[in-house]
C-alpha positions as CSV (number, residue, x, y, z in Angstrom):
1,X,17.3,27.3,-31.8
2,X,15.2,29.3,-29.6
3,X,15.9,33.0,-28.3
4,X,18.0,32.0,-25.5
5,X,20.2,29.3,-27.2
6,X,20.4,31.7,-30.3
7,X,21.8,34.2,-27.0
8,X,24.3,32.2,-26.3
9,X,25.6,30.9,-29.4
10,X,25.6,34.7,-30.0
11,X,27.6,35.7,-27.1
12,X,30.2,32.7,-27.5
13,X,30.9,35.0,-31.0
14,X,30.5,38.0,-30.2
15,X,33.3,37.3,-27.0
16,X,35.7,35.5,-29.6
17,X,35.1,37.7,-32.6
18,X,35.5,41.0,-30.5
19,X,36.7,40.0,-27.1
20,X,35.9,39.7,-23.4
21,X,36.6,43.5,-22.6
22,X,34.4,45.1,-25.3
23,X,31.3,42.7,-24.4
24,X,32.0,43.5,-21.1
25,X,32.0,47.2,-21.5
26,X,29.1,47.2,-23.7
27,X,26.9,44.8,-21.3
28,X,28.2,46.7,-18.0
29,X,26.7,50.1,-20.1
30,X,23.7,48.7,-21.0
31,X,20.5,50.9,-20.1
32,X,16.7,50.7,-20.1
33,X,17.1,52.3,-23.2
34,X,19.5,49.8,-24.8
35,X,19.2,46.8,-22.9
36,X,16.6,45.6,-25.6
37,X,19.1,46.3,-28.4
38,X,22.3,44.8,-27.2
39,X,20.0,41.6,-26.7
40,X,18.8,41.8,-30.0
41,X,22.4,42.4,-31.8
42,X,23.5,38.9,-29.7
43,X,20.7,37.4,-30.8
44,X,20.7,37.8,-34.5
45,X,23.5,39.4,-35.7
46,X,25.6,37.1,-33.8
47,X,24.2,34.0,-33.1
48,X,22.4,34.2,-36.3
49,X,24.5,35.0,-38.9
50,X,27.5,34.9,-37.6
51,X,27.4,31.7,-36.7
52,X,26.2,30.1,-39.8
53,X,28.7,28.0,-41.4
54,X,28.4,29.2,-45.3
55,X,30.9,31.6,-44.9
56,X,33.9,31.2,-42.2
57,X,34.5,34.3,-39.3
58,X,37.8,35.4,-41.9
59,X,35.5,36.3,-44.6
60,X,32.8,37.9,-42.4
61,X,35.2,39.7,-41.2
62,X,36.5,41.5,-44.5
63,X,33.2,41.6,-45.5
64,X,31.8,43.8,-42.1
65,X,34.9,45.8,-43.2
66,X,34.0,46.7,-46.3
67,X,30.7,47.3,-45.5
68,X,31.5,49.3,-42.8
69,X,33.4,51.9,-45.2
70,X,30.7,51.6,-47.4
71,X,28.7,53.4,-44.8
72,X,30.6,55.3,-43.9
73,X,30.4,53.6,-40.0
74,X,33.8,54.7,-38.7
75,X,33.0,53.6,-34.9
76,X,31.8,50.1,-36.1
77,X,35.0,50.0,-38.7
78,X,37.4,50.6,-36.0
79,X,36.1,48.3,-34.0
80,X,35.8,45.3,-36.8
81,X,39.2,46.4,-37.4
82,X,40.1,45.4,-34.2
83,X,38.3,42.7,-34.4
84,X,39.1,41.3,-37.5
85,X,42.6,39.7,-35.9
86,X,41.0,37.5,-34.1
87,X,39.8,35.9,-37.0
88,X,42.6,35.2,-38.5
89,X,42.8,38.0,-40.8
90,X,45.8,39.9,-41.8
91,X,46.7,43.5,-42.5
92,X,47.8,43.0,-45.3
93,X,44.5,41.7,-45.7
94,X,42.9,44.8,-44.6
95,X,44.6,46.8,-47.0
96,X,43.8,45.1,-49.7
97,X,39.6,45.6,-48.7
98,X,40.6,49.3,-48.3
99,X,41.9,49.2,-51.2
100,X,39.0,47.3,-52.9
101,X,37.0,50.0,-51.3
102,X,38.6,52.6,-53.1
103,X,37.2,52.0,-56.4
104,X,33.6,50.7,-55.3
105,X,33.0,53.2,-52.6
106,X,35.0,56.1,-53.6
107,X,38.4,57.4,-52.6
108,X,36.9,59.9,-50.1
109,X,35.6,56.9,-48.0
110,X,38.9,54.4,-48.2
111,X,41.2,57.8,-47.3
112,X,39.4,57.8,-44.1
113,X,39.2,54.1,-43.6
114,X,43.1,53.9,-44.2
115,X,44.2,56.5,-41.7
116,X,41.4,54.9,-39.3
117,X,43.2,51.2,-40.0
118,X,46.5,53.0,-39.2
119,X,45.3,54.5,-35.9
120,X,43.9,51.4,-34.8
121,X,47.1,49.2,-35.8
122,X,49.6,51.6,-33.9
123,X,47.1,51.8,-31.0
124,X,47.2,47.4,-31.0
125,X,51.2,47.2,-31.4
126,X,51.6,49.5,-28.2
127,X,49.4,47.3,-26.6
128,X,51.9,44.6,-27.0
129,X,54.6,46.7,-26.2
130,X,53.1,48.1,-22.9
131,X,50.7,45.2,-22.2
């Protein structure tokens, strides 16, 4: 693929992995100083490697997850959280990454992950209460 087919496949993704409104957001507040950088991130991180077929958009998603908490990334956990529905992964799921995370990251790290994953899961279930 060239750059602007890599683009594409990148933003079909990154729109189904994270949705319309978040691209949207993050393309509408592009600026001269990230403009460059939100290219690049469609480019390669998603129509790079997430679009490779070794591992199916379920697994990279438990797998940004955990990474994520290992780096203690709480914006980009929140939104992989998210995220991470849309690919067909459970919370139950989730919680069992966090708790994965407990003993190779430390407890310190999965505590805040936890009450992150519960913020975000009460925030989604009102939006399908109050839509």
């Amino acid at each position: 693929m060239n750059d602007e087919q890599r683009y594409e496949a990148g933003m079909g993704v990154r729109r189904a992995v994270l949705g319309d409104a978040h691209v949207d957001r993050s393309l509408a507040n592009r600026t001269d100083v990230t403009e460059e950088f939100q290219n690049f991130i469609t480019r390669y991180a998603w129509g790079e490697i997430w679009t490779r077929d070794g591992l199916p958009r379920h697994t990279r998603s438990l797998l940004t997850i955990a990474m994520m908490v290992a780096l203690n990334r709480s914006e980009e956990l929140a939104l992989h959280l998210r995220a991470a529905r849309n690919n067909g992964v459970t919370r139950d799921q989730v919680k069992e990454v966090l708790l994965q995370t407990a003993i190779y990251c430390g407890v310190p790290a999965a505590n805040s992950a936890f009450h992150l994953a519960d913020k975000v899961f009460r925030e989604q279930d009102e939006e399908v209460k109050n839509p």
